[in-house]
C-alpha positions in Angstrom: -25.8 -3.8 -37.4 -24.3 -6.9 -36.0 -22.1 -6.6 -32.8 -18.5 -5.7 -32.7 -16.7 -9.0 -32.3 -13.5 -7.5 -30.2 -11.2 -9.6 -28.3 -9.5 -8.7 -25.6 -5.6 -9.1 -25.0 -4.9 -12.5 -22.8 -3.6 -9.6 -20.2 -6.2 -8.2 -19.7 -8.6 -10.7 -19.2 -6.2 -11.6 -16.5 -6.5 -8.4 -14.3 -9.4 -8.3 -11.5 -10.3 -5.3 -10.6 -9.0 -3.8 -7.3 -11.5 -5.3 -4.6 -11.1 -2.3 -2.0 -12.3 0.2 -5.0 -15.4 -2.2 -5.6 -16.1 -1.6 -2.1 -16.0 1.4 -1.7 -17.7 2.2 -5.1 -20.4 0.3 -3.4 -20.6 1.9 -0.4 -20.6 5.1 -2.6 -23.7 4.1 -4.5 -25.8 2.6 -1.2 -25.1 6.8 0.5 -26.5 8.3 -3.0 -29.6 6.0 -2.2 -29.4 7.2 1.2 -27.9 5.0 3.2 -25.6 6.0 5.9 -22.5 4.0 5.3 -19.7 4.5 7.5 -16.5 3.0 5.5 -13.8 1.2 6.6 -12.5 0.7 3.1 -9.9 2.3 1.2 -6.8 3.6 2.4 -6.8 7.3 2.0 -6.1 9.9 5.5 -9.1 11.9 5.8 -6.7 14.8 6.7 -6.5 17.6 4.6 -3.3 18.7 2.6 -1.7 20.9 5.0 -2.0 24.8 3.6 1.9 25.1 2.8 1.6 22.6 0.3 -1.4 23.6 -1.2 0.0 27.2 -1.2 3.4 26.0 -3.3 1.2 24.3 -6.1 -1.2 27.8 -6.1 1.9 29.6 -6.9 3.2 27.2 -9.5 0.2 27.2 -10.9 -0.6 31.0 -10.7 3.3 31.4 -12.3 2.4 29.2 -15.1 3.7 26.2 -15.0 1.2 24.4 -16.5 3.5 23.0 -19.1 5.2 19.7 -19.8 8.3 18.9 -17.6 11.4 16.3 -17.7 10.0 13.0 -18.0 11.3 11.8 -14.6 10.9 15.1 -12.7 11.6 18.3 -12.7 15.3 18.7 -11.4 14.2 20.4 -8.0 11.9 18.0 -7.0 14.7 15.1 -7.6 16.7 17.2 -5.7 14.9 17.4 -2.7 14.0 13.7 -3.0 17.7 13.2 -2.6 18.2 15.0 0.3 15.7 13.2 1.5 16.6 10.0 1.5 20.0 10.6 2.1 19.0 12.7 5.8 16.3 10.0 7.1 17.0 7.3 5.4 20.8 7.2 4.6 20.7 6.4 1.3 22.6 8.1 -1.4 21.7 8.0 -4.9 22.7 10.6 -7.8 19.5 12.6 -9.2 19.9 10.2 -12.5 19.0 7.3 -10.2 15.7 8.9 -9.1 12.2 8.8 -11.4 9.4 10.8 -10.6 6.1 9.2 -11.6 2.5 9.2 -10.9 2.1 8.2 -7.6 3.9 5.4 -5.8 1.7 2.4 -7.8 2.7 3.9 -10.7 6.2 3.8 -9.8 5.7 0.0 -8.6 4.0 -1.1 -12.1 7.0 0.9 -14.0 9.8 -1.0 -11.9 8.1 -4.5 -12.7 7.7 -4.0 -16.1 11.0 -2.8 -17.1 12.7 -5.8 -14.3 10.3 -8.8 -15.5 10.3 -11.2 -17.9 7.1 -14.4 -18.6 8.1 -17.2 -16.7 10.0 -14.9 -13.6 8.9 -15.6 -9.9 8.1 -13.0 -8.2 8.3 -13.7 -4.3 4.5 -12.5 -2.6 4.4 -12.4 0.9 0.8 -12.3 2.1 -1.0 -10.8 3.4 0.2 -8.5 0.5 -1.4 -4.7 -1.4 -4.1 -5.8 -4.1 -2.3 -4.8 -7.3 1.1 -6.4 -6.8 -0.6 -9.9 -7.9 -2.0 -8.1 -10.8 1.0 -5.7 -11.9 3.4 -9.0 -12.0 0.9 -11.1 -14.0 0.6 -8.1 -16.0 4.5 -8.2 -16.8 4.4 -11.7 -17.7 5.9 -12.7 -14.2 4.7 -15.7 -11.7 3.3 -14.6 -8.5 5.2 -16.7 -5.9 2.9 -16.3 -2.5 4.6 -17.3 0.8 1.7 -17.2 3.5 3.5 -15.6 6.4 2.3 -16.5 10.3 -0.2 -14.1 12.3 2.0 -15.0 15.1 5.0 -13.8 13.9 3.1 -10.0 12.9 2.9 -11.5 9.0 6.6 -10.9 8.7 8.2 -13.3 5.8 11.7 -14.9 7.8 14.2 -16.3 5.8 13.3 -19.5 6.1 10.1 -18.8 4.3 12.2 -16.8 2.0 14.5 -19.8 1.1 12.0 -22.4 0.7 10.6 -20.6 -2.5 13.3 -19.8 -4.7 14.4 -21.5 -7.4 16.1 -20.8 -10.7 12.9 -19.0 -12.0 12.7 -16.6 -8.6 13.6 -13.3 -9.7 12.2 -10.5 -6.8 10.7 -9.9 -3.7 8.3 -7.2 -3.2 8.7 -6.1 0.4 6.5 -3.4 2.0 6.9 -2.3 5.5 4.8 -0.5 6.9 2.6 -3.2 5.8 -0.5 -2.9 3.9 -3.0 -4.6 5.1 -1.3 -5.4 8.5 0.7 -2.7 9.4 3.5 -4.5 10.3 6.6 -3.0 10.8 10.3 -4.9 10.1 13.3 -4.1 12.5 16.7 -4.0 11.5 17.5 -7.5 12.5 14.7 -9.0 10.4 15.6 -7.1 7.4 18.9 -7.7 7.8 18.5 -11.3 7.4 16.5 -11.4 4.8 19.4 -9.1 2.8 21.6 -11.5 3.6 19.4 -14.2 1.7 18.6 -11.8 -1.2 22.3 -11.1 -1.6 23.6 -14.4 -1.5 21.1 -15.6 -4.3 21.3 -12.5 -5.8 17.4 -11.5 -5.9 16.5 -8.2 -6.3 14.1 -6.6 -3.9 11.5 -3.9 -4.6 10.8 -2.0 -1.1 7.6 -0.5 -0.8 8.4 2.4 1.7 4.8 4.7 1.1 4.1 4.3 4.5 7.2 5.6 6.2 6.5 8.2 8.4 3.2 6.9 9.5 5.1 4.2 12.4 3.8 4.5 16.4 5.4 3.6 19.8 8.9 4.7 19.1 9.3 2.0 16.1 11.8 2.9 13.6 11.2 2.9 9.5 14.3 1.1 8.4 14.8 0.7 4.3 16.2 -2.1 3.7 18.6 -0.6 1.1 20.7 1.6 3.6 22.4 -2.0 4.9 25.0 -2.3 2.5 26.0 -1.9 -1.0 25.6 -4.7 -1.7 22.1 -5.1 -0.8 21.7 -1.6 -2.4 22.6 -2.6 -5.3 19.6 -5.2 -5.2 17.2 -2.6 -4.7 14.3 -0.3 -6.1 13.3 1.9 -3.6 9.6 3.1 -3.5 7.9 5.8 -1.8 5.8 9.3 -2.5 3.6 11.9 -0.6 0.0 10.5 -0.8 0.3 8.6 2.6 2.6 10.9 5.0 1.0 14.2 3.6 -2.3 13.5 2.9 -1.7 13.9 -1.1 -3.6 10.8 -2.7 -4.9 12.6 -5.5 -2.0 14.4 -6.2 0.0 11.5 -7.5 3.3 11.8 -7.4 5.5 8.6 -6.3 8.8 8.1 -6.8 12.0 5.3 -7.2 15.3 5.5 -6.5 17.0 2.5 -8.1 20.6 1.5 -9.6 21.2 3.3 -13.2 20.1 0.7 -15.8 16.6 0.2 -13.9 16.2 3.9 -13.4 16.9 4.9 -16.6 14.5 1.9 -18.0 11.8 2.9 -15.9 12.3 6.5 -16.8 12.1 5.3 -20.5 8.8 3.4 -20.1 7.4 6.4 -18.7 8.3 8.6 -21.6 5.8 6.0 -23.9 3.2 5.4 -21.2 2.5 8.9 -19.4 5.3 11.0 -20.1 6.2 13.6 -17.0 4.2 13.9 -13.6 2.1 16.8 -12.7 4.2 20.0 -13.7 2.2 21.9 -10.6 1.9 18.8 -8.1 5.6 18.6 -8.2 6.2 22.1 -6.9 4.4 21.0 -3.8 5.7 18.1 -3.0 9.1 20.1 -2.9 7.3 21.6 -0.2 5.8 18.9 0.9 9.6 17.2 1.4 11.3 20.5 2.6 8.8 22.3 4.4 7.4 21.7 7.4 6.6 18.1 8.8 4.9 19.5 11.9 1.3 18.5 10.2 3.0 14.8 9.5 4.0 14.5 13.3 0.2 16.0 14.4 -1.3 13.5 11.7 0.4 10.3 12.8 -0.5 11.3 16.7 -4.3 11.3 16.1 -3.4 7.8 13.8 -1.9 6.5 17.1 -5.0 7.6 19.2 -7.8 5.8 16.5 -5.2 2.8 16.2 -5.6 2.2 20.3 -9.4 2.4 20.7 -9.5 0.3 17.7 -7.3 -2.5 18.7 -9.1 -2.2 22.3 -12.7 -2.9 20.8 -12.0 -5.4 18.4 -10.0 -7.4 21.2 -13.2 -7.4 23.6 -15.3 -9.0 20.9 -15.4 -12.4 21.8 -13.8 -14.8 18.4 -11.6 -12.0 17.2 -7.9 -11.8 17.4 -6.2 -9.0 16.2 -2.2 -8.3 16.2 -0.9 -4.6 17.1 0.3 -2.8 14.2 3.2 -0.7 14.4 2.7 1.2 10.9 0.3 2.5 8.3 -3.5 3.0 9.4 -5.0 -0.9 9.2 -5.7 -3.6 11.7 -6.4 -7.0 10.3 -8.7 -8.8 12.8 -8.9 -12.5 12.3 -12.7 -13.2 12.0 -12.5 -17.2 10.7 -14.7 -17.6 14.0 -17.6 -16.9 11.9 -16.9 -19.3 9.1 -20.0 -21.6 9.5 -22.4 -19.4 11.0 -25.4 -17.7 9.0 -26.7 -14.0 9.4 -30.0 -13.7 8.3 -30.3 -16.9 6.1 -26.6 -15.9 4.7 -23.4 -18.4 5.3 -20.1 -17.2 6.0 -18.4 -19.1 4.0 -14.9 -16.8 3.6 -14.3 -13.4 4.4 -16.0 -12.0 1.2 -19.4 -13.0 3.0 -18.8 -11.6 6.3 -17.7 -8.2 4.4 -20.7 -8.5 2.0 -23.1 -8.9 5.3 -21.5 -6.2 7.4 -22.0 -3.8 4.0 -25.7 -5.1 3.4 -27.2 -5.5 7.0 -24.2 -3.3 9.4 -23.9 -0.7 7.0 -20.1 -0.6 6.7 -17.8 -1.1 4.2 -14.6 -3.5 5.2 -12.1 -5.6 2.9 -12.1 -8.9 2.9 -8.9 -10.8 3.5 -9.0 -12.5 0.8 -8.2 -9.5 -1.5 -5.0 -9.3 0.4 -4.2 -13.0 -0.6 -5.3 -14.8 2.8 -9.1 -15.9 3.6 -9.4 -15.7 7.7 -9.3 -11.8 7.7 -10.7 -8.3 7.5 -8.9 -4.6 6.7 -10.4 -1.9 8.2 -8.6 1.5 8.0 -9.0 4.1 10.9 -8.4 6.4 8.4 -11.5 8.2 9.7 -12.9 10.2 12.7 -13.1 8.8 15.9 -17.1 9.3 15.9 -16.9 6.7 12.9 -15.1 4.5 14.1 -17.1 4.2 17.5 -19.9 3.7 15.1 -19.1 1.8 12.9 -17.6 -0.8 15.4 -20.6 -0.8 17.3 -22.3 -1.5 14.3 -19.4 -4.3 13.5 -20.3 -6.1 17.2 -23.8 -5.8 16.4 -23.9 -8.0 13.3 -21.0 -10.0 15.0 -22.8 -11.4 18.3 -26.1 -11.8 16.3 -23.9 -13.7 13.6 -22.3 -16.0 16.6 -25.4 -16.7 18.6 -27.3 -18.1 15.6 
């Protein structure tokens, strides 16, 4: 038999695959062949999920509900989501406005298909997460990259906010914490850049998944709790992988006005239909119950973050800013554009992360994943005794690289 001719959808010959899964699928498949990796890759805590969490989902399960639920949640869990946000982050919204889904990028991809239409600008600042290029290209949309300053902690200003739009613009996808940076915005910033969005009348997606993971006193601000008006203008984002050590649970959640809500809650029932009956039940608990494993959590973050930044300062050509959220730093390694390791140019940051995979047996993300060229991610999601490791390992190929 001949072969199949099957041709794919334009949209999907569009998507790339996400570049810090490669890596680590990579680094993966060099430890099955025996090679000690020690990853700096993908962005999941390496904490367990605490016991009273794991304990609520037992019980669901062991009660039986196994079974389909609402669409967008089960009433308790929306519930305790709007407690939530109304006690830390003082934002009101009725249950109706809330949509449980699976996980936080699920969430994301739900609010931009249901919000964009081909030909709509969506505003990118980058560094920016892998898949919001991808989901807005998806949804027909135009990613609208603003490159924002290392000296100003990658924060877009409104300024940089301004010069972009145009009569296509339609969103800005803000995330803060940052991934990749860990940046975190202060009231002041964001409420200048509300001020923009409301007077042009852009909505805002806020990508709040890191929230409760923010160091030296900083405080998580959403940007929606600064007035109806910017409320009105905004999806709110967030879930329990990050702050409770839940990845593979995958329950996210958005808390938007009622038409988007209700959309998104629609598209769901056609794509997925409900979250995970039993994974729901604890992240009630996850919400409600104790957050003393959150607070323990963040403190040992804060400890890795500090010896991290401190090494990768000393190593001569690297700058690196301090971030005040999530579990990244983002050196800037364009120092070794130009050199050679081992017969191999650095020409972009994909080399230097291909080298330090192949010859310094780590795994790091290039920047260019992230939308800019002249960095690295590496997550101290991981023990202290890796992270010595794997950054003396880093300084090895580093000075060799430098003194060719």
């Amino acid at each position: 038999m001949g072969e199949l001719a099957i041709n794919l959808a334009d949209r999907a010959r569009s998507i790339s695959a996400s570049p810090t899964l490669a890596i680590d699928a990579q680094a993966k498949k060099m430890v099955k062949e025996g090679i000690h990796i020690i990853s700096f890759g993908v962005g999941e805590p390496d904490f367990d999920t605490p016991e009273h969490i794991k304990s609520a989902a037992a019980q669901a399960l062991a009660k039986g509900f196994t079974k389909y639920t609402p669409v967008a949640g089960i009433d308790e869990l929306k519930e305790a989501i709007k407690d939530k946000l109304s006690n830390e982050n003082g934002l009101d919204y009725q249950t109706s406005q809330i949509v449980v889904s699976n996980g936080a990028k699920h969430s994301l991809f739900n609010a931009i298909q249901v919000l964009i239409n081909p030909g709509d600008e969506v505003v990118l600042p980058a560094p920016y997460w892998v898949s919001y290029a991808e989901m807005v290209k998806l949804a027909g949309g135009i990613p609208r990259v603003v490159i924002t300053r290392e000296e100003n902690d990658f924060k877009l200003t409104p300024a940089e906010l301004e010069a972009v739009i145009n009569p296509n613009t339609k969103l800005l996808i803000l995330n803060s914490p940052s991934n990749p940076t860990g940046s975190v915005y202060n009231r002041d910033e964001l409420q200048a850049l509300a001020e923009c969005l409301v007077r042009h009348q852009l909505i805002v997606i806020s990508d709040e998944i890191y929230e409760k993971l923010v160091y030296d006193e900083l405080e998580h601000v959403s940007i929606a709790s600064l007035g109806p008006e910017i409320k009105e203008l905004t999806i709110v984002i967030n879930g329990v992988s990050k702050s409770y050590s839940m990845t593979g649970w995958r329950i996210g959640y958005a808390a938007a006005p009622d038409p988007v809500a209700k959309a998104m809650a629609d598209l769901q029932s056609h794509a997925t239909s409900n979250p995970n009956s039993f994974a729901q039940w604890g992240s009630i608990e996850a919400i409600r119950g104790s957050q003393t494993p959150v607070k323990e959590m963040v403190a040992e973050f804060k400890k890795r973050r500090d010896y991290i930044l401190e090494r990768l300062s000393a190593i001569p050509g690297i700058t690196c800013r301090k971030p005040g959220g999530a579990f990244y730093v983002f050196p800037n390694i364009s120092a070794a554009f130009g050199y050679s390791y081992r017969g191999e140019e650095i020409r972009d940051s994909s080399d230097l992360a291909r080298i330090m995979l192949s010859h310094g047996r780590i795994a790091v993300v290039p920047g260019i994943a992230f939308g800019v060229n002249d960095y690295l991610r590496l997550s101290y999601a991981t023990s202290l005794q890796n992270i010595e490791e794997g950054l003396n390992r880093f300084e090895q190929v580093w000075r060799t690289l430098l003194n060719n």
